[in-house]
C-alpha positions as CSV (number, residue, x, y, z in Angstrom):
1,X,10.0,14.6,-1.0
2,X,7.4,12.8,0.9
3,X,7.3,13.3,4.9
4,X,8.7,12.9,8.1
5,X,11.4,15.6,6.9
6,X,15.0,15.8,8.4
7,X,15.7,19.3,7.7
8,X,19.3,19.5,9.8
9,X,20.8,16.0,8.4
10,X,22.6,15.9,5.0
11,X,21.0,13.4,2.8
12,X,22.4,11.8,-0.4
13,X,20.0,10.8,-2.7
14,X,21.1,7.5,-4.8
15,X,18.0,7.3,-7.5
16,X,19.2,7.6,-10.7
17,X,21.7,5.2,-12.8
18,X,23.4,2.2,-11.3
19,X,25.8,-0.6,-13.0
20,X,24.0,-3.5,-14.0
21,X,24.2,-7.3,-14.2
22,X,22.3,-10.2,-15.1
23,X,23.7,-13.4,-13.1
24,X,20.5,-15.1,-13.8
25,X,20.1,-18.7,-11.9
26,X,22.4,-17.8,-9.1
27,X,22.2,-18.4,-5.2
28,X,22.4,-14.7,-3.7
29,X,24.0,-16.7,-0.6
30,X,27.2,-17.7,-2.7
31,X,27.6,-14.1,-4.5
32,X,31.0,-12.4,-4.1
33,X,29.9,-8.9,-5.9
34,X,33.7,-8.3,-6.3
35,X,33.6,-11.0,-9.1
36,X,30.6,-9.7,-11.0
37,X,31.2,-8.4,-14.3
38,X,29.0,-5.5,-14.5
39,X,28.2,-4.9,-18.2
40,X,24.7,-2.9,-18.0
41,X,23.1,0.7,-17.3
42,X,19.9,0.4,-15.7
43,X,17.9,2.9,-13.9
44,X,17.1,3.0,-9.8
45,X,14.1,3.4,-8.9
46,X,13.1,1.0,-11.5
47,X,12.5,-3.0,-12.6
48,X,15.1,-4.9,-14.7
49,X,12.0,-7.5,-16.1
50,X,9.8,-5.0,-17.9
51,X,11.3,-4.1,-21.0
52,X,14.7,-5.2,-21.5
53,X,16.3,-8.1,-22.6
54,X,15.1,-9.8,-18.7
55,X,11.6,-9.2,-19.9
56,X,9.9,-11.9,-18.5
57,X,13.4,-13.8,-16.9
58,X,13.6,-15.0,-13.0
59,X,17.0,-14.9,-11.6
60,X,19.3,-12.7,-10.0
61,X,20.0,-9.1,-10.8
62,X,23.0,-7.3,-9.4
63,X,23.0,-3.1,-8.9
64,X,26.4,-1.5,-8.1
65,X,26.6,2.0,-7.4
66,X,29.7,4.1,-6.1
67,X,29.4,6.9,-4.1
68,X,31.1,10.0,-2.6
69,X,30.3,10.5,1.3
70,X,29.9,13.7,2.5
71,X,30.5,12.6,6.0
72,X,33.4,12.6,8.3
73,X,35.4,9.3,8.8
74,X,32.9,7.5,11.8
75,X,29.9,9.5,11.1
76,X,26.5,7.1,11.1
77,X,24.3,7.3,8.5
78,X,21.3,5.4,7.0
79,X,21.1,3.4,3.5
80,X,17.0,3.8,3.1
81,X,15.9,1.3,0.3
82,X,12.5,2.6,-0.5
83,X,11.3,-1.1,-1.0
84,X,12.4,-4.0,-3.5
85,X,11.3,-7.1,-4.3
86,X,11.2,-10.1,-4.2
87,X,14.2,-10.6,-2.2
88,X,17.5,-8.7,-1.8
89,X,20.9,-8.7,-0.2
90,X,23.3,-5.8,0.3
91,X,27.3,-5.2,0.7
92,X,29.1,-2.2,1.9
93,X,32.5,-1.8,0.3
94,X,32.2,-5.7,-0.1
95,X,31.2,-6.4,3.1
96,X,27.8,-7.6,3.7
97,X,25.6,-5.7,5.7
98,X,21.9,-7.6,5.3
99,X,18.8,-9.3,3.3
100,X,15.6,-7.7,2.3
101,X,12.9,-10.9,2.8
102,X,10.1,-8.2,2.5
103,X,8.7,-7.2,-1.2
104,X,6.7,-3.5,-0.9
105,X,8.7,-2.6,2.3
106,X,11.0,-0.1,3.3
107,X,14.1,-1.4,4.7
108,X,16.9,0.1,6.6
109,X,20.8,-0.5,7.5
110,X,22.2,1.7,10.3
111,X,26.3,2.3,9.1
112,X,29.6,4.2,10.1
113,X,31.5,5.8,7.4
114,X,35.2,4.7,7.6
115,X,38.2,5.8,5.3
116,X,38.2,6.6,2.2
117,X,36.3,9.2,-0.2
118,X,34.4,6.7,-2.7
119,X,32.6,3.5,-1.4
120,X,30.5,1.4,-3.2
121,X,27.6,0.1,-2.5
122,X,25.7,-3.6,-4.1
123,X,22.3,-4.6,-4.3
124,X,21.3,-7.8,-5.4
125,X,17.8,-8.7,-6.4
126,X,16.0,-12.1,-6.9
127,X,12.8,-12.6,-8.5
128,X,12.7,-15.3,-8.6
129,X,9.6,-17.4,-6.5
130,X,10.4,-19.4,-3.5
131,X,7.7,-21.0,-1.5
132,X,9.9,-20.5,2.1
133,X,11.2,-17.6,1.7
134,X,8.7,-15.5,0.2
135,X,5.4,-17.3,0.8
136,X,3.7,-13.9,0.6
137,X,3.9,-13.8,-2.9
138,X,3.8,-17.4,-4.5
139,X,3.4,-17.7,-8.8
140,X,-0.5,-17.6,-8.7
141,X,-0.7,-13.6,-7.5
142,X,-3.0,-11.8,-9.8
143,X,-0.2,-9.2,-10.3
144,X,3.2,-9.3,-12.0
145,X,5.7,-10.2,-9.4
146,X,8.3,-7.6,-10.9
147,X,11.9,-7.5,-10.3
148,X,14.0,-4.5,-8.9
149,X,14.2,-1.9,-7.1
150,X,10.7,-0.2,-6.7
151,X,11.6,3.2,-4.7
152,X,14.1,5.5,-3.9
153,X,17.7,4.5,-2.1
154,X,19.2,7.8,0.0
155,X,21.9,7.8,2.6
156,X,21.0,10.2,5.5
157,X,23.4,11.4,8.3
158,X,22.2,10.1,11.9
159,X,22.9,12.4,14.7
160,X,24.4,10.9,17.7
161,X,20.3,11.4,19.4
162,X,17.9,11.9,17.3
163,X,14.2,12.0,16.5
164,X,13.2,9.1,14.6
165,X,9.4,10.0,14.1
166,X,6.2,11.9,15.5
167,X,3.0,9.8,15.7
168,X,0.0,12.2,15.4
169,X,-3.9,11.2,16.0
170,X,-6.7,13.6,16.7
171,X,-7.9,13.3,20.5
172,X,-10.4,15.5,20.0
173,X,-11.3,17.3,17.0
174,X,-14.2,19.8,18.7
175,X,-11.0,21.3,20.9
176,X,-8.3,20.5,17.8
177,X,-6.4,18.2,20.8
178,X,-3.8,15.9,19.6
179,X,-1.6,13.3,20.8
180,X,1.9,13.2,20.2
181,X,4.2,10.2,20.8
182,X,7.4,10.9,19.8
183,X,10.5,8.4,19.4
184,X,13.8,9.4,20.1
185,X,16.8,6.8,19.4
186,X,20.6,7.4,19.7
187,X,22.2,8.4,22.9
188,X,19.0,9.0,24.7
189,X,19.3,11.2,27.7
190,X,16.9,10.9,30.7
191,X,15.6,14.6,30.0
192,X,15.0,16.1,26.3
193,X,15.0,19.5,25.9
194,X,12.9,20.0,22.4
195,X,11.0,22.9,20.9
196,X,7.6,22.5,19.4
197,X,5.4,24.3,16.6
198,X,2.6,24.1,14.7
199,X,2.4,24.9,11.0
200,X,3.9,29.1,11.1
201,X,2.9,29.5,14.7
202,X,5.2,30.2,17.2
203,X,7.6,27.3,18.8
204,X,7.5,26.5,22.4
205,X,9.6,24.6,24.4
206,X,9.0,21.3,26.4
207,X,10.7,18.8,28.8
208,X,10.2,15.3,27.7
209,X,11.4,12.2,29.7
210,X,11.3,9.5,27.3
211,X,10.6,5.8,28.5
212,X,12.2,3.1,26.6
213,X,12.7,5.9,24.1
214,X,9.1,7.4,23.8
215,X,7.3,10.0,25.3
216,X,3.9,10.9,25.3
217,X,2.5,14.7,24.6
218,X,-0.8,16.5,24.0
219,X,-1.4,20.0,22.2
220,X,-4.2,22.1,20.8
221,X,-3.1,23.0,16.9
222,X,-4.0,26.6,16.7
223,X,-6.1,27.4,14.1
224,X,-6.9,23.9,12.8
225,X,-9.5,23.3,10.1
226,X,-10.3,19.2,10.2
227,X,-9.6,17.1,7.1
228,X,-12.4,15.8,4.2
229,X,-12.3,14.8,1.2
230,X,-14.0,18.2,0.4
231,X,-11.4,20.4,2.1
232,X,-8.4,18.5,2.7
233,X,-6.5,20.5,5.3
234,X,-3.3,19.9,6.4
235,X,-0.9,20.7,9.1
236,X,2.9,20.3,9.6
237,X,4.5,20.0,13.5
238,X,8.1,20.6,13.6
239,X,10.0,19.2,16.5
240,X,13.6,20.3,17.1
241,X,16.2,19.8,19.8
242,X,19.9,21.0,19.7
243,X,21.3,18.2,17.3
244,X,18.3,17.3,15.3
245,X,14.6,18.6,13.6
246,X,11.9,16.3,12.2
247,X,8.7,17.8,10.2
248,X,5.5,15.7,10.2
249,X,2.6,16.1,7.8
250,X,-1.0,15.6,9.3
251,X,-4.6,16.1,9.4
252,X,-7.4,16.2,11.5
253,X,-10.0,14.0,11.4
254,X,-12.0,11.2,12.6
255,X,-12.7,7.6,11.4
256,X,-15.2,5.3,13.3
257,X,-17.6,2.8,12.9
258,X,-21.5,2.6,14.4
259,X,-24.7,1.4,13.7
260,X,-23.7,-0.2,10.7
261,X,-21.9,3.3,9.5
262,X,-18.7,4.0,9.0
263,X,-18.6,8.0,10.1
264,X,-15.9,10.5,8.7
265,X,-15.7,13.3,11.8
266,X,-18.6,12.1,13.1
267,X,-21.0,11.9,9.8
268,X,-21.7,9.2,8.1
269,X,-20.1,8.4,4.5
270,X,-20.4,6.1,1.5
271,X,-17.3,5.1,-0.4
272,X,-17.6,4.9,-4.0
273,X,-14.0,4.6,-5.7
274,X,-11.8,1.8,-7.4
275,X,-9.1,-0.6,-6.5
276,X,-5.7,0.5,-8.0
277,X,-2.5,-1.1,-8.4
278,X,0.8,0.1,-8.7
279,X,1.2,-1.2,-11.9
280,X,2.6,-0.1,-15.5
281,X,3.8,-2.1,-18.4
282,X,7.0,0.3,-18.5
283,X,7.4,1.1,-14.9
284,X,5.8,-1.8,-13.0
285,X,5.9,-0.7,-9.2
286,X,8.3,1.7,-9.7
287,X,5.7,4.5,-10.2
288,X,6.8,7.9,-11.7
289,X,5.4,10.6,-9.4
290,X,3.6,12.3,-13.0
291,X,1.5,9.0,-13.3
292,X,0.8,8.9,-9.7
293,X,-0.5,12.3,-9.6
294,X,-2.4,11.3,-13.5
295,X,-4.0,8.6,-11.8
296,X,-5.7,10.1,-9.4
297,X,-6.6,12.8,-11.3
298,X,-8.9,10.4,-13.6
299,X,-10.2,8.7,-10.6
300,X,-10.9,12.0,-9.3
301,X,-13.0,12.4,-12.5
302,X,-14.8,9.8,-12.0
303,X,-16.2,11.1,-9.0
304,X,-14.4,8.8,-6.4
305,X,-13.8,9.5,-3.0
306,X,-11.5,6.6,-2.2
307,X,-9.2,4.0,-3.3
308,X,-8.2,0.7,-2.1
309,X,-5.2,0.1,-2.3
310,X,-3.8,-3.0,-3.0
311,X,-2.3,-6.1,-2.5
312,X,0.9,-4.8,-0.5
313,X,1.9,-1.3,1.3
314,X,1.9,1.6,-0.5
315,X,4.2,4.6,-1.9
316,X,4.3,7.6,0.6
317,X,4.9,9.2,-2.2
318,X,1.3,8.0,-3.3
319,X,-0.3,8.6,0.1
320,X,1.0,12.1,0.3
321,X,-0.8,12.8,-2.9
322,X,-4.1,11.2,-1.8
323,X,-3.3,13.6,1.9
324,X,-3.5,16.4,-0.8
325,X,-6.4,15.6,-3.5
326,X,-9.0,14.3,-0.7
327,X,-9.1,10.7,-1.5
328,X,-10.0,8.3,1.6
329,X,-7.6,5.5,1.1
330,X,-7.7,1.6,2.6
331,X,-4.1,0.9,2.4
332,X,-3.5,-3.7,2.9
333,X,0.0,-5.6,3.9
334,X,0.9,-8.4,1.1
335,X,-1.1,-11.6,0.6
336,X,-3.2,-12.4,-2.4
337,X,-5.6,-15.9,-2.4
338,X,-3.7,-17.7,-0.1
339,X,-4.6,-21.1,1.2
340,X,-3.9,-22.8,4.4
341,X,-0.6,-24.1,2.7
342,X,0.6,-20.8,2.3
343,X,-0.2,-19.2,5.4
344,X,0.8,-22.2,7.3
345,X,4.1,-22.3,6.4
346,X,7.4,-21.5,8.3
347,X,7.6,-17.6,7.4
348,X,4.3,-16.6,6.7
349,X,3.3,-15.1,9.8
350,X,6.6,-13.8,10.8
351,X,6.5,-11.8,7.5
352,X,2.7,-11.0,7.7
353,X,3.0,-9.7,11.4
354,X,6.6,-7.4,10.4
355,X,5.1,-6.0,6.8
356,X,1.6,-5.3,8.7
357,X,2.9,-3.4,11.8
358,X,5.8,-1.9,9.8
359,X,3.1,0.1,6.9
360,X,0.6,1.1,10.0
361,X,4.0,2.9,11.5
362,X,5.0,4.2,8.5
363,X,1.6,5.7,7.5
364,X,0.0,6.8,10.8
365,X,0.3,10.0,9.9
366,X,-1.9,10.3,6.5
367,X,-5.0,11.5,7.3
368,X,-6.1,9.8,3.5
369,X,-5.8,6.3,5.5
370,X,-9.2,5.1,6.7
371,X,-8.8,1.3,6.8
372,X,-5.7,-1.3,7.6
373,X,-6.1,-4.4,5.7
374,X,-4.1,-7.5,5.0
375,X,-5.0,-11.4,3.9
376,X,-7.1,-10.1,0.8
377,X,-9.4,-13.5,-0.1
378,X,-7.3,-15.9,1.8
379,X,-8.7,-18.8,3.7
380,X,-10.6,-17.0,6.1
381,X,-13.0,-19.6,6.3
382,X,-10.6,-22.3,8.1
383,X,-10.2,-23.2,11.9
384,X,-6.7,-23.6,11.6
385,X,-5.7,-20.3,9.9
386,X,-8.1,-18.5,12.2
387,X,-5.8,-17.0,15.0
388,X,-3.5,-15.4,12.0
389,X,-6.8,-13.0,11.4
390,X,-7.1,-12.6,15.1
391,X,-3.2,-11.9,15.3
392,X,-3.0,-9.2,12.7
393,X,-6.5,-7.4,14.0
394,X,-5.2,-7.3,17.3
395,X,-1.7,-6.3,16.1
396,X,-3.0,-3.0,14.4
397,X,-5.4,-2.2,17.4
398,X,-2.1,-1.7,19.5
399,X,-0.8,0.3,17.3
400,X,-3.2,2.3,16.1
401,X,-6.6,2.8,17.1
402,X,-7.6,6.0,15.5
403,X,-8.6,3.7,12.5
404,X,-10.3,0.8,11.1
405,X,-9.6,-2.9,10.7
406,X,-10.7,-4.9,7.8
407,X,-9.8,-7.5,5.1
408,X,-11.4,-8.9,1.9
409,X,-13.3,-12.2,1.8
410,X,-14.2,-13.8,-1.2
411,X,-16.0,-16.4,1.0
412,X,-18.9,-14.2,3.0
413,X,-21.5,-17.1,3.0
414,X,-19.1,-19.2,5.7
415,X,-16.6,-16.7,6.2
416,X,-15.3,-17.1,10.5
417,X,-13.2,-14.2,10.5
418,X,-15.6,-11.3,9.9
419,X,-15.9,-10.9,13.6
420,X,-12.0,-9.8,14.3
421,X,-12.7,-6.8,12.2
422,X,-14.5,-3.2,12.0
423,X,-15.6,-3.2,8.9
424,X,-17.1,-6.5,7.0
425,X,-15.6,-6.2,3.5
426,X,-16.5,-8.8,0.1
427,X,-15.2,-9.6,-2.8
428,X,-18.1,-10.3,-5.4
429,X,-18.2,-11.2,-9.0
430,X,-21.5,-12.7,-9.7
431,X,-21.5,-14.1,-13.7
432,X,-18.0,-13.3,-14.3
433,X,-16.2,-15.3,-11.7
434,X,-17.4,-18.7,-10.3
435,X,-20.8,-20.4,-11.9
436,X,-22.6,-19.0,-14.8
437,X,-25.6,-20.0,-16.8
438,X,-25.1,-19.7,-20.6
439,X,-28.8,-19.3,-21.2
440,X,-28.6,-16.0,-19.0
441,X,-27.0,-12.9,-19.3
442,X,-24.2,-12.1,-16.5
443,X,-25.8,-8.4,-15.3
444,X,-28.9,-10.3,-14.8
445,X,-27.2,-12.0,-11.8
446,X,-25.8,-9.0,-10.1
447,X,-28.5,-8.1,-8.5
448,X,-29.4,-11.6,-6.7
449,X,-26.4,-12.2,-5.9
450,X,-25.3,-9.1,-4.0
451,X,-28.9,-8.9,-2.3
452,X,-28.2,-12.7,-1.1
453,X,-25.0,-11.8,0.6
454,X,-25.9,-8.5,2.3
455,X,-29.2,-10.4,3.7
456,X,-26.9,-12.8,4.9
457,X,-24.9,-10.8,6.6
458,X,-27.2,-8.9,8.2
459,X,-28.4,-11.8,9.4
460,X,-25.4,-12.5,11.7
461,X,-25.6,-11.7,15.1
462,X,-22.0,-11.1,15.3
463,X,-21.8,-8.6,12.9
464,X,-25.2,-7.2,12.1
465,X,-24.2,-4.0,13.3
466,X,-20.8,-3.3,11.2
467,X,-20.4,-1.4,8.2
468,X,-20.4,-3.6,5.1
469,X,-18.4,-2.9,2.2
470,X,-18.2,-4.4,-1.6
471,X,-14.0,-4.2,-2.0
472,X,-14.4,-5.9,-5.3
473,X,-16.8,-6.2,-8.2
474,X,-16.5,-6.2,-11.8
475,X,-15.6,-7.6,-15.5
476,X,-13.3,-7.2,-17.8
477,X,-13.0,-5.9,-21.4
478,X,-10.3,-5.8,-23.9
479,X,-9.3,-2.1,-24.9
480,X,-10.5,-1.3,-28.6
481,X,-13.4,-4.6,-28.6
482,X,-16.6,-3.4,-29.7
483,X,-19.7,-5.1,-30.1
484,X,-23.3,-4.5,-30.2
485,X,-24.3,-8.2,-29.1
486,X,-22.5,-7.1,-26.0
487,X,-20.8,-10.2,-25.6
488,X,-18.3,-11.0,-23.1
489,X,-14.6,-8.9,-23.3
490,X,-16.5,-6.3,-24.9
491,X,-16.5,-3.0,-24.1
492,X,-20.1,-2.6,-23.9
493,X,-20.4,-5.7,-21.8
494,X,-18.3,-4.6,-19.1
495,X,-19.6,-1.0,-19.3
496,X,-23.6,-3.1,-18.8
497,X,-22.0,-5.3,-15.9
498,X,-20.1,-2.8,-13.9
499,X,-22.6,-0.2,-13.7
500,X,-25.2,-2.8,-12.9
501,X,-23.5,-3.5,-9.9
502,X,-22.3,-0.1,-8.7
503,X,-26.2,1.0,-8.9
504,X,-27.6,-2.4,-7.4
505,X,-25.0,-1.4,-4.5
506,X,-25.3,2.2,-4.2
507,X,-29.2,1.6,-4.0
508,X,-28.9,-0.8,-0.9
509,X,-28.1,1.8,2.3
510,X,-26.8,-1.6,4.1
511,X,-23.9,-1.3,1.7
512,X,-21.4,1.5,3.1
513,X,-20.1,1.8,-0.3
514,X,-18.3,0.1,-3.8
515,X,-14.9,0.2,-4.9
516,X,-15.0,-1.2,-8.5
517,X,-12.0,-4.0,-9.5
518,X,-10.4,-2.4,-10.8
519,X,-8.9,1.0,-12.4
520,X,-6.9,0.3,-15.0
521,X,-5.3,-3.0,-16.5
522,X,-2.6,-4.8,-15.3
523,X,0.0,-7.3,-16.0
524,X,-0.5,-10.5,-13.8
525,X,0.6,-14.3,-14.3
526,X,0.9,-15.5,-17.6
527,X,-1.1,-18.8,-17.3
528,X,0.9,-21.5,-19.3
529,X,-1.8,-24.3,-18.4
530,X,-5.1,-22.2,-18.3
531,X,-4.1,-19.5,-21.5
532,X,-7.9,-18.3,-21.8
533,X,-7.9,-16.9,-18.2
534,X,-5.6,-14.3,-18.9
535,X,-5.5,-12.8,-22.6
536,X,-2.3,-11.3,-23.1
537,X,-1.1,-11.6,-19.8
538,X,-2.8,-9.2,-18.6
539,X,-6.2,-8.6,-15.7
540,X,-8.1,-6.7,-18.1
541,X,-10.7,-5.6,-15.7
542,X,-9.5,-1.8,-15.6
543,X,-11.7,1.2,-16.8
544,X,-8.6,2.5,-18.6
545,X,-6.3,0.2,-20.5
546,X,-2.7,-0.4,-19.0
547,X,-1.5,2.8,-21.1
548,X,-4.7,4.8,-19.2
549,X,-7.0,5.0,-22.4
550,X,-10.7,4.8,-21.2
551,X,-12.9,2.3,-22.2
552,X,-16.8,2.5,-22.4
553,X,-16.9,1.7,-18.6
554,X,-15.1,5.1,-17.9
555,X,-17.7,7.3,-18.5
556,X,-20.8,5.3,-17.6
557,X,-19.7,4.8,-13.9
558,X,-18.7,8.8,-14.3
559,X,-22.1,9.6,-14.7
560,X,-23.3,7.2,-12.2
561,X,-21.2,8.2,-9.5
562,X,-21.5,12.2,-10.1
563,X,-25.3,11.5,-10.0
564,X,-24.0,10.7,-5.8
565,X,-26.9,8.1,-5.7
């Protein structure tokens, strides 16, 4: 159960199996779920186009669960959809009560039980793509666009007041000073009586007087030990008044940016780790906490200290695990290659401004988080899309500013953005994406090319002193192809390639660090003009195959990276 924790409110969880139907080319607008025939068994949290007869299909899906309250008749309570996608609607005993627009995201509907024992509840999920509506996530992605419901569904009981959350950043880690903002929401009084405590230490008891719903606290958390990657220590602070109790997971530590450094507690640090999706060709996003925890432990072998993230907000359940194991984590808000069209268009920013400010409030807490991200190799390089990078930078800053702010460019040489951010991040594939010369072998290129951009960079006055990172590089190989030519899609050639380029970046101290693309295969767009870009379907860049089999790759950038070069 990942955190904040409700300990006094009853909570009903609703994973597990729901009805099923398959309405196909259907306007969700003009569905009455009392006429659905519902014929099918499918299981929640999950994805109805992976396996099943939908494999592959883009259309409607419709989820029908019925449930036993354990409330009293006009008792308020929260349905919690973990996050779906791509778009969904909901109805309450046939009654409507709201659309999901936002895939990766949680989303919430405030209710009042009424009579009756059972109720039934209706979910109803589109894949299907839609330039307005979802212009996050247009056909081109390079990831599957799945269909379902991704994460858990709960009901929770709301107390009449309550404590909706407990932001926690470290003021000052010498002293173990932290500030508290805590949001109350319900019949707020003017004066909140609450009781504090850290960890197993005794509770004491504060007068708050909320503004607007917030108020503002600072505390010393005896016996604190700070948070690395070496020692990832943790602490819990439960806040309780009279009709409710919240429990918040965090850690200590520090995250800033100097001289061209990024510095963890005040030292500096090099990332070396991998890019990982929330991908599986059984599960999709609907990740099983075993595999999580599987992953990690293989990229932990590896010798990684962090993971980005990507292309949309995370699993707590996910971040919790990374709070635990040590790993530094850049988490990003939904956008893959998008062009002015795209992020020009009615919704975009709307959706990009919600989703953005929505995962930095959810995930404040995790120590693991290091960098907010969004717009990964989007048209950073255009006047007109300009203020949108400006927008979201300054967005996070007033939210959070016990982080750092970055996104991924694909376009460093005449890139505008770079100065709205904390950290300068590129994405680089030298002889596997963009121009090659068939008379010369794609390693050989690594190293000019990556030398060119970070002497470039440098170069800029603007942002000669920020920390750059490589957030992509790499090649691809299919599982099981062998060949002592080395040529390309071969094992050995991606094995040559990618750790070419983790040592000609680990061997340049301008570079703050690498995080290879990527850890392990994963379905994207099947191209129906351009079949060769794609084999099976599939980016087969990964270290592991889709099923988490190594390939050669695995264990030369395991030596490389234990070697802490």
């Amino acid at each position: 159960m990942s955190f904040p924790q409700y300990p006094e409110r009853r909570s009903l969880s609703l994973d597990g199996i729901w009805d099923f139907a398959w309405i196909g080319d259907v306007s969700m607008d003009k569905l009455d779920p009392e006429k659905v025939g519902f014929t099918e068994s499918v299981v929640v949290p999950g994805v109805f186009d992976a396996n099943s007869g939908h494999c592959g299909i883009r259309g409607v899906g419709v989820y029908r669960r019925r449930i036993h309250l354990p409330f009293k008749n006009g008792t308020y309570f929260r349905l919690d959809i973990g996050a779906l996608g791509l778009r969904g609607k909901a109805w309450w005993d046939g009654r409507e009560i709201g659309t999901v627009h936002l895939p990766y995201s949680r989303t919430r509907f405030d209710l009042k039980s009424d009579a009756g024992c059972e109720h039934q509840l209706v979910i109803a999920v589109d894949n299907r793509f839609d330039a307005l509506l979802s212009p996050l996530l247009p056909p081109f992605s390079d990831f599957y666009a799945y269909g379902g419901i991704y994460r858990s569904v709960a009901i929770t009981e709301l107390p009449a007041f309550r404590i909706e959350r407990v932001f926690v950043t470290t003021a000052d880690l010498k002293s173990r000073l932290v500030k508290m903002k805590l949001f109350f929401e319900g019949n707020v009084p003017e004066s909140v009586h609450a009781e504090i405590s850290f960890d197993d230490a005794a509770s004491e008891k504060v007068l708050c007087r909320p503004e607007g719903g917030v108020a503002e606290i600072e505390r010393n958390v005896p016996h604190a030990r700070p948070w690395t990657p070496e020692h990832p220590e943790l602490h819990v602070v439960k806040v309780k008044t009279e009709e409710d109790q919240i429990v918040e997971r965090f850690g200590l530590r520090t995250i800033r940016a100097k001289d061209g450094k990024i510095l963890l507690n005040g030292k500096p640090i090099r990332l070396k780790g991998v890019n990982r999706h929330e991908a599986h060709p059984q599960f999709g996003p609907a990740q099983p906490l075993q595999l999580i925890i599987d992953d990690l432990m293989m990229i932990k072998e590896l010798g990684c200290n962090y993971v980005r993230a990507v292309h949309y907000p995370q699993d707590p359940e996910f971040l919790d695990a990374c709070d635990q194991m040590g790993f530094l984590v850049w988490e990003e808000s939904l956008a893959w290659g998008l062009g002015e069209k795209e992020l020009l268009s009615p919704n975009a920013r709307g959706q990009l401004m919600q989703q953005t400010r929505q995962m930095v409030r959810e995930g404040i807490n995790h120590p693991s988080i290091i960098i907010w991200a969004f717009l990964n190799e989007c048209a950073s390089d255009l006047k007109v899309t300009e203020h949108l990078y400006e927008g979201l930078s300054k967005m996070i800053r007033s939210e959070d500013t016990s982080r750092l702010v970055s996104y991924a460019s694909n376009r460093a040489d005449h890139d505008r953005c770079f100065k709205y951010c904390d950290v300068v991040s590129c994405n680089l594939y030298p002889g596997w994406c963009g121009p090659t010369e068939f008379t010369r072998k794609s390693v050989s290129m690594i190293m000019p090319c990556v030398k060119g951009i970070i002497d470039g960079l440098c170069k800029r006055r603007d942002i000669s002193d920020k920390p750059k990172l490589v957030a992509e590089i790499g090649a691809c190989a299919l599982y099981g192809c062998r060949d002592r030519g080395r040529a390309q899609w071969s094992e050995e050639f991606q094995s040559d390639y990618m750790t070419e380029a983790c040592r000609t970046v680990l061997s340049d101290k301008r570079w703050s660090g690498v995080t290879l693309w990527q850890f392990c295969d994963t379905r994207s767009y099947v191209g129906y003009g351009e079949v060769r870009c794609k084999p099976r379907g599939f980016n087969c860049a990964g270290l592991v195959d889709e099923y988490r089999r190594p390939k050669l790759a695995f264990d030369s950038i395991k030596e490389l990276f234990r070697k802490n070069i």
